[in-house]
C-alpha positions in Angstrom: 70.9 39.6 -34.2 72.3 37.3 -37.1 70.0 35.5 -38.8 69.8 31.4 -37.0 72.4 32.6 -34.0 71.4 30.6 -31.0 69.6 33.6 -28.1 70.5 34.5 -24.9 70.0 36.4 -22.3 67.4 40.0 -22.7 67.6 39.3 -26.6 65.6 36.4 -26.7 61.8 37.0 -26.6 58.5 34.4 -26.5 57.2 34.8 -29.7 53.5 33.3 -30.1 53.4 30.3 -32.2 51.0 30.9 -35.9 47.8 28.3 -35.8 48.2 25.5 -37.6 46.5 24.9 -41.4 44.7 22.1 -39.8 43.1 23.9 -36.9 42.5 26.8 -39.3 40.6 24.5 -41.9 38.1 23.2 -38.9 37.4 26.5 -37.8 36.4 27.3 -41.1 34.9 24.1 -41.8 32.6 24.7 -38.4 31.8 28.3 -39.3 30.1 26.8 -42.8 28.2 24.6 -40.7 26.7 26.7 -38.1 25.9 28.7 -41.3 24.8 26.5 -42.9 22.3 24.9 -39.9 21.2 28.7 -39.4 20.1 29.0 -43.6 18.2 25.7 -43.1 16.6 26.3 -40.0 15.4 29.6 -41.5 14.1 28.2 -44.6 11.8 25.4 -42.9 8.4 26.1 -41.6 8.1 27.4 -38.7 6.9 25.1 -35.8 3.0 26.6 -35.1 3.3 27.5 -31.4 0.7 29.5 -31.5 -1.9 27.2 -32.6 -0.4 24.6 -30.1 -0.6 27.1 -27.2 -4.0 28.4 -28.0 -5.4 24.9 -27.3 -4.2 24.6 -24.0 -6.3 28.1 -23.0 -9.6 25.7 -24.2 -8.7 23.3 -21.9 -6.6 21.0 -24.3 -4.2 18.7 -22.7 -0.7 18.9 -22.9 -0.2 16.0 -23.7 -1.8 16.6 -27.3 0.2 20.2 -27.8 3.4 17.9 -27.0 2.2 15.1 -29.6 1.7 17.9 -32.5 5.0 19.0 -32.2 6.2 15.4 -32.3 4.9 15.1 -35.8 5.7 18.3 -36.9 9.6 17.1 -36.1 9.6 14.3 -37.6 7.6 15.6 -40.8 10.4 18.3 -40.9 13.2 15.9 -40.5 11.9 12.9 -42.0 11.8 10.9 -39.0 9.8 7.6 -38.7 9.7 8.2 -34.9 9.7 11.1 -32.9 9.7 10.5 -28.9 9.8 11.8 -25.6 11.3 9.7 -22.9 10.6 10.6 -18.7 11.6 9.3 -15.9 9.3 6.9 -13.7 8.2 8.4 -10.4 10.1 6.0 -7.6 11.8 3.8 -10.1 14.7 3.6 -11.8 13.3 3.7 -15.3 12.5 6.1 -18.1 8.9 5.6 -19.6 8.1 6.2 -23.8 5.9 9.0 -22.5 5.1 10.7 -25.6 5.6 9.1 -29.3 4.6 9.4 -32.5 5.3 7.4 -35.9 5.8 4.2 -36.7 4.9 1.4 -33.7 3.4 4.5 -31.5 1.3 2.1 -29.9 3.3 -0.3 -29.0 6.1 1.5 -27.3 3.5 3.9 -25.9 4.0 3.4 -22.4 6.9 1.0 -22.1 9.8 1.2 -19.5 13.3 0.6 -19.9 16.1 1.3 -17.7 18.4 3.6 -18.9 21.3 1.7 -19.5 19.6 -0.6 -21.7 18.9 1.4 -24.2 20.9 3.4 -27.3 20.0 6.3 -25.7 22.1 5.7 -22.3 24.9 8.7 -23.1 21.8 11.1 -23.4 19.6 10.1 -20.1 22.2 8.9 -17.9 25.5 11.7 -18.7 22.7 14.5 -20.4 25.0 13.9 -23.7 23.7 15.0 -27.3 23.7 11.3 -29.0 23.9 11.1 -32.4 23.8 7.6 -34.6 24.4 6.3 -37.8 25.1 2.9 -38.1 24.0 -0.2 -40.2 21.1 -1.8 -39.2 20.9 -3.2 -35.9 18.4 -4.8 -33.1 17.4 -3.0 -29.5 15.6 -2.8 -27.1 13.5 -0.3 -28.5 13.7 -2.0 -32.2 15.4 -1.5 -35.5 17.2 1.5 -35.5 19.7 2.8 -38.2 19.9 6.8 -37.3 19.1 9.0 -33.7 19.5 12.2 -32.7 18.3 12.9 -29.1 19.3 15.5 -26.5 18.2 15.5 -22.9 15.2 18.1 -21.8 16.9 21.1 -19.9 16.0 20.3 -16.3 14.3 17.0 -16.0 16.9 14.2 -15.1 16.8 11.0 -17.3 15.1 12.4 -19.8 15.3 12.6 -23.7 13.7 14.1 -26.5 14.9 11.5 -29.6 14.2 11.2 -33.2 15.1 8.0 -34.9 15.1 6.3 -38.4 15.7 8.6 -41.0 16.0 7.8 -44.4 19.7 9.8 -44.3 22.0 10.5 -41.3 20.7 13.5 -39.2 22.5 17.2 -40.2 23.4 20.1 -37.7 20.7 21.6 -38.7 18.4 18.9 -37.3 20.5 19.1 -33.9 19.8 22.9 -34.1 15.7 22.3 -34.6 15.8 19.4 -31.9 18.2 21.1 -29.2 15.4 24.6 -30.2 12.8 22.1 -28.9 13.7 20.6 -25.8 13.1 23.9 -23.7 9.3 24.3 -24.5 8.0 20.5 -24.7 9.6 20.6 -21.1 7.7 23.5 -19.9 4.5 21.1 -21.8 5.8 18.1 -20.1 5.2 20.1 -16.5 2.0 21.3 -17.5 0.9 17.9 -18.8 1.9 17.1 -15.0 0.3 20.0 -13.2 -2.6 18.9 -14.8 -3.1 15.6 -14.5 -2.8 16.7 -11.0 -5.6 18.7 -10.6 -7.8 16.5 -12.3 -7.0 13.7 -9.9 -7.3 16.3 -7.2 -10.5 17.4 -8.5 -11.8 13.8 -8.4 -10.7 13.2 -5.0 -12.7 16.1 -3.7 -15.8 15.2 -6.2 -15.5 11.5 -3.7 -14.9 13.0 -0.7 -17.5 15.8 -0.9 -20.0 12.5 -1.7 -19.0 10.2 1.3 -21.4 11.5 3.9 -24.2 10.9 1.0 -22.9 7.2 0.8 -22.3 6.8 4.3 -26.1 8.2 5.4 -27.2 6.9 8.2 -25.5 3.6 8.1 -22.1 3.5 9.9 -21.2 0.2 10.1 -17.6 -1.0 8.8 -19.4 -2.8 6.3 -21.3 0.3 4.0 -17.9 2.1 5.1 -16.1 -0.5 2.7 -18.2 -0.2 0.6 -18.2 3.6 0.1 -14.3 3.2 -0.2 -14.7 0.2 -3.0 -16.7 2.9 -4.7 -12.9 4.8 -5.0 -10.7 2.1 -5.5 -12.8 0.9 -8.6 -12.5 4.5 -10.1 -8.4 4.0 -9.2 -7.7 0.4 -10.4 -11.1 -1.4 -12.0 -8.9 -4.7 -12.2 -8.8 -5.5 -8.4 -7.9 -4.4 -5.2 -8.5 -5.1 -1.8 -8.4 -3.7 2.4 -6.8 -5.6 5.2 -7.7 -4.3 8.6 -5.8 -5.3 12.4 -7.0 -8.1 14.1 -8.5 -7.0 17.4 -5.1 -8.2 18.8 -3.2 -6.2 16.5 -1.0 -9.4 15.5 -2.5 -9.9 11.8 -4.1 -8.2 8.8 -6.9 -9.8 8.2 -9.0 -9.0 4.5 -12.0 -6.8 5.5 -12.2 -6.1 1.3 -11.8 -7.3 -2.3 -12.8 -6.7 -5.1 -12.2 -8.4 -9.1 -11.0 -11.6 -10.2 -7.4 -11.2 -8.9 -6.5 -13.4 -5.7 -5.3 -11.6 -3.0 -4.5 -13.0 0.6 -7.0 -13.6 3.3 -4.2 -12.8 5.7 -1.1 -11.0 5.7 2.1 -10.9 8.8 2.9 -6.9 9.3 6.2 -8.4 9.9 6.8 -9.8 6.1 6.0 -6.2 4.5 8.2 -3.5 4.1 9.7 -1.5 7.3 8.3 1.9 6.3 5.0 0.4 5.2 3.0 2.6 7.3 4.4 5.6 6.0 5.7 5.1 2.4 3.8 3.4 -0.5 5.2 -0.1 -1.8 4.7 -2.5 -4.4 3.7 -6.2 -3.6 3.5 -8.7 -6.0 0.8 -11.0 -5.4 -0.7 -13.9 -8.1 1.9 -12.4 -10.5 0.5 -8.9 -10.7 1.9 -5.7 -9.2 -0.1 -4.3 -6.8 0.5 -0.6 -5.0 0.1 -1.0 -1.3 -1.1 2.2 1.4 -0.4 1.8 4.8 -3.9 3.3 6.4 -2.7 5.4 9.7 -4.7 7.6 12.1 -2.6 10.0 14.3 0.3 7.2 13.8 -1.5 4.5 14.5 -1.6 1.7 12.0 -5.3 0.4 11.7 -5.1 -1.5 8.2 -3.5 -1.8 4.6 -4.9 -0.9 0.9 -4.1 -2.2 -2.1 -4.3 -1.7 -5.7 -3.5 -4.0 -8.6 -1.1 -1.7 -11.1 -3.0 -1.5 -14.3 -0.5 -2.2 -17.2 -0.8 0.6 -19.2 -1.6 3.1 -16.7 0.7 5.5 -14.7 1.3 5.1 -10.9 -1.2 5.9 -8.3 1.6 7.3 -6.8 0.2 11.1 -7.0 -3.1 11.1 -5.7 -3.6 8.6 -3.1 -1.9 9.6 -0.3 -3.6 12.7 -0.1 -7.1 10.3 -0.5 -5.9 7.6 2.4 -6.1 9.8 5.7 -9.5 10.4 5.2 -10.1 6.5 4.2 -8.0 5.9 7.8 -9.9 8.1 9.2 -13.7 6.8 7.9 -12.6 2.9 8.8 -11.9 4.5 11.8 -14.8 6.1 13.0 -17.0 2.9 11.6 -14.7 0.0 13.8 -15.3 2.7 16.8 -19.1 2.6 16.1 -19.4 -1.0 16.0 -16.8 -1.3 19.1 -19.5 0.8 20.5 -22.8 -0.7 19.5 -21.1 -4.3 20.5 -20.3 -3.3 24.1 -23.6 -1.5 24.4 -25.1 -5.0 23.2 -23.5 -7.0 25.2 -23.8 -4.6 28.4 -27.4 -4.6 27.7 -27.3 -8.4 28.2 -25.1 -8.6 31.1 -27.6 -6.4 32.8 -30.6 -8.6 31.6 -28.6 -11.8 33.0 -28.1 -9.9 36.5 -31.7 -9.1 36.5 -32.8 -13.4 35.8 -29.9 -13.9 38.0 -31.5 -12.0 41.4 -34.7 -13.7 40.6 -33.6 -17.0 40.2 -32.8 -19.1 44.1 -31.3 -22.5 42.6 -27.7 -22.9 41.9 -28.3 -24.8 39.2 -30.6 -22.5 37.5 -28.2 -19.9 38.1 -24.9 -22.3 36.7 -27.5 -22.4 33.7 -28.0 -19.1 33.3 -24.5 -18.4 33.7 -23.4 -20.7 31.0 -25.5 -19.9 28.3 -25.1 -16.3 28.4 -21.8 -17.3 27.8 -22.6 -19.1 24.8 -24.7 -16.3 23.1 -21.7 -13.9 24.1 -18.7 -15.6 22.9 -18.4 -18.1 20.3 -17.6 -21.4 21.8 -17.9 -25.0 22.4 -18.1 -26.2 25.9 -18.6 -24.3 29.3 -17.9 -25.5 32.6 -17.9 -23.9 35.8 -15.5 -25.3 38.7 -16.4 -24.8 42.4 -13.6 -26.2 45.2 -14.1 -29.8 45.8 -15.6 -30.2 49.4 -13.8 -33.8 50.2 -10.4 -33.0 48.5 -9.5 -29.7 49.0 -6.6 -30.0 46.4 -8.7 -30.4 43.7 -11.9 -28.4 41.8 -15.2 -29.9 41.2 -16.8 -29.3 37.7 -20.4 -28.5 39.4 -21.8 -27.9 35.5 -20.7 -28.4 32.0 -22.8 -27.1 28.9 -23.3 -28.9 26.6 -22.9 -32.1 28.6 -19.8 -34.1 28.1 -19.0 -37.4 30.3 -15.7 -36.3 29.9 -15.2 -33.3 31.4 -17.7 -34.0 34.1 -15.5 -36.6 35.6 -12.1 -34.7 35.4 -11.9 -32.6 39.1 -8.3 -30.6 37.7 -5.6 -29.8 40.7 -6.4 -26.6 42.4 -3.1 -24.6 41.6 -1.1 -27.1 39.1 -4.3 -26.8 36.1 -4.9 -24.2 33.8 -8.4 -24.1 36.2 -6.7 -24.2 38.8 -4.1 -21.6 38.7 -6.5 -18.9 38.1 -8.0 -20.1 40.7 -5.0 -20.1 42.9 -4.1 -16.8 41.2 -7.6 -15.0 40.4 -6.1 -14.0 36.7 -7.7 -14.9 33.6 -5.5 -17.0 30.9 -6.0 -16.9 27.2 -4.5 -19.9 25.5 -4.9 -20.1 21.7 -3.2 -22.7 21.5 -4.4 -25.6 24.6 -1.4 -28.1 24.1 1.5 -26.0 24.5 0.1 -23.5 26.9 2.6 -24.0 30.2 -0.2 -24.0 32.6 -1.7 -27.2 31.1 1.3 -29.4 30.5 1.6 -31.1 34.0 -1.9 -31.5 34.2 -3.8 -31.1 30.9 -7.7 -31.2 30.3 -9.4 -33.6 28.5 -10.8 -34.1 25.2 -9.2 -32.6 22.3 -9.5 -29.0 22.8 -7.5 -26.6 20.6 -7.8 -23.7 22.7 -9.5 -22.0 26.0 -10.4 -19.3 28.0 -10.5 -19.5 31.7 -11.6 -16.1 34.2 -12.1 -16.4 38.2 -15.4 -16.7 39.7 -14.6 -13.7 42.3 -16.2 -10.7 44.3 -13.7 -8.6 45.5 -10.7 -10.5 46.3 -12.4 -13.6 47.3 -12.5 -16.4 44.4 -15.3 -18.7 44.4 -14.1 -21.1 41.6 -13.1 -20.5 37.6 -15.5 -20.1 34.4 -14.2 -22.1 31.7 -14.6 -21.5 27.7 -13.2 -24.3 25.6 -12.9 -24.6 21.5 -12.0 -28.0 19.4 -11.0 -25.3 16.7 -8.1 -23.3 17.2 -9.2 -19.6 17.6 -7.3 -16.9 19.3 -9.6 -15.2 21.7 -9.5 -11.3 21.2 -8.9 -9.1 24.3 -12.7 -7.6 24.2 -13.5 -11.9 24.8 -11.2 -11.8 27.6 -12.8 -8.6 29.4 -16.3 -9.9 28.6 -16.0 -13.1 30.1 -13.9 -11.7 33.3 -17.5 -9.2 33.7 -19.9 -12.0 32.8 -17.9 -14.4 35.7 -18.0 -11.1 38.1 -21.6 -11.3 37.5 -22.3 -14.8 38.1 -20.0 -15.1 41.2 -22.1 -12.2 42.7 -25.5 -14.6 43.1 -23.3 -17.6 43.5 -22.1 -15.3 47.2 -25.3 -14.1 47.6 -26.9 -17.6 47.7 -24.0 -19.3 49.5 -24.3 -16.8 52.0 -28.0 -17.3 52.2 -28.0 -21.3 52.3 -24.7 -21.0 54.8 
């Protein structure tokens, strides 16, 4: 074929284009490097593994193997600052877990999230960052050179060097990029044991409780076993809300340190998953971690914890700690539960016995009255028969203490609050006496915030209505209600007895 004649056809062939001189020359020019990184690496001192290793076998933390071979990096490199950064458990921030060098101390600790810092390319995208540039301000201070290059397996992470005198070679990206592999595996340990010392305390506390508990199982020594825990956890404050009896508020059962904390707090303003997941609430301008305290799914209270602000989360240990704190505030409410209604059984049955030896209905009306009194906290009783000349209305046959007031006001017998359990034989509970529907068209006198009213009956006959009344607002709890219906059961059975007698 003649030399520059156009091809065609079979005769012309694909012939594979030379490299250029400039792809050539980088080739090269990256051979020399990697060369070059390899001579260095091999000249410096080699990292002292073995004496970092060695100390974890005498029970060394990790933590301090991980700081040695901070400072031999940056010794080796002439970096002011050598750092780990991790990633916050439940948050979207990395944490200045490990540092050594200049300002240790103070970053020590601090959290960032990851796109405010130089070091975004490495944590977020798990890029090797490398940076030379005049001197500017960050978030994490002055810096004029990095090198950092993520850990191999630990998202958002970074192990960094910063501020040296001269722009970082490849040899120093070799050494770091050497690195990251075992201060991860140290990282993990660091972890693993952190772990089972908190573990280890837990059990050293929960092997103890029945020592603290003893004898004594009120809810009270029960709180104060569990204060005994949550000083240990968070020395600064914390506190324990338990359910009202009507399961409507958290009321504080607990508290300890100079931080306030609420005396109440609405289930419905916390988080939806509050019983199951931990959650931060911010009360007085500290962070506090908050437990939801369950027993087989049942919600019985809340714990809380102020965040100490140096310290890492309480994340790790206690949910496996808060069952068994469920579980002993548990038990104790039961007992007292139990001792109360043994109490109060004990004088119901006292009052039946005065009660069959007493033969005057005023006596009895007495007796009647201030057992209800010494049973449920209160201001004024009075007990309503049916009026004998109007049969429309109820007669109030006994009010304790005595008040002019209420002893002339004879309340309809079906359009009252008296009157419709009365009229209905059904006890009525109303916290709040003003706006309770069955006292609008006919409301009781005085100023009463609340009331309790039960039926006077035996069997399905209703003798009259037992009246509990409160110038404080108070919400009376359901073991109230069932205590009074019981304690009018027992009154109305002499009140038959003797009207049957003196019929």
């Amino acid at each position: 074929m003649r030399k520059g004649a156009p091809c065609s056809g079979l005769d012309c062939r694909d012939s594979p284009s030379k490299p250029s001189r400039e792809w050539q020359e980088s080739r090269t020019s990256a051979r020399k490097l990697a060369l070059e990184a390899i001579r260095r690496l091999s000249e410096m001192v080699q990292p002292a593994w073995g004496a970092w290793l060695a100390g974890l076998e005498r029970d060394m933390p990790a933590g301090e193997a991980i700081e040695s071979a901070l400072r031999w990096l940056a010794q080796q490199t002439q970096a002011r600052q050598a750092m780990v950064l991790l990633p916050v458990p439940h948050k979207e921030q990395v944490e200045f877990a490990y540092i050594v060098g200049e300002r240790a101390e103070e970053l020590r600790g601090l959290r960032l999230r990851p796109h405010d810092t130089l070091l975004e390319p490495t944590l977020l995208r798990r890029e090797l960052w490398s940076y030379d540039a005049p001197l500017r301000h960050d978030a994490i201070g002055a810096v004029r050179t990095g090198l950092a290059t993520p850990l191999p397996s630990i998202p958002q992470s970074a192990l960094a060097l910063l501020n040296r005198p001269e722009p970082f070679s490849v040899a120093h990206r070799a050494l770091l990029e050497q690195f990251a592999p075992p201060l991860e595996l140290l990282a993990r340990v660091q972890s693993l044991q952190a772990q089972l010392q908190q573990r280890e305390r837990a059990l050293k506390w929960l092997s103890r409780l029945p020592k603290r508990i003893g004898s004594d199982l009120s809810v009270q020594h029960a709180l104060e076993a569990i204060e005994s825990l949550m000083r240990k956890a968070s020395p600064e404050g914390g506190g324990v809300w338990l359910y009202d009896e009507n399961r409507k508020m958290l009321l504080q059962a607990l508290q300890y340190g100079a931080l306030p904390l609420p005396a109440q707090i609405d289930p419905a303003t916390l988080p939806d998953a509050w019983r199951d997941e931990p959650f931060e609430a911010d009360w007085a301008g500290r962070t506090h971690y908050a437990y939801g305290l369950t027993l087989s799914e049942q919600p019985i209270g809340l714990l809380a914890l102020a965040a100490p602000p140096d310290a890492p989360d309480a994340y790790d240990w206690m949910p496996s700690l808060r069952g068994q704190i469920a579980l002993t505030l548990s038990n104790a409410l039961l007992y007292e539960q139990t001792a109360q209604r043994a109490q109060h059984m004990a004088q119901l049955y006292d009052l039946s016995q005065q009660l069959g030896e007493t033969s005057s209905l005023r006596e009895v009306l007495s007796l009647l009255c201030r057992t209800a009194h010494e049973l449920i906290p209160h201001d004024h009783t009075v007990v309503y028969l049916p009026s004998r000349r109007e049969p429309d209305r109820l007669t109030p046959v006994y009010v304790e203490p005595m008040s002019e007031t209420l002893a002339r006001y004879s309340p309809d017998a079906q359009y009252s609050l008296p009157g419709w359990v009365y009229a209905f034989n059904a006890p009525v509970a109303a916290p709040d006496l003003a706006q309770h529907p069955q006292n609008l068209k006919e409301p009781l006198p005085g100023r009463f915030a609340s009331a309790l009213a039960v039926p006077l009956q035996v069997a399905e006959r209703t003798l009259g209505t037992l009246l509990l009344l409160s110038a404080t607002p108070r919400e009376f709890t359901l073991s109230e209600v069932e205590l009074a219906f019981t304690l009018a059961n027992t009154g109305a059975l002499r009140l038959h007895t003797l009207e049957r007698v003196y019929a």
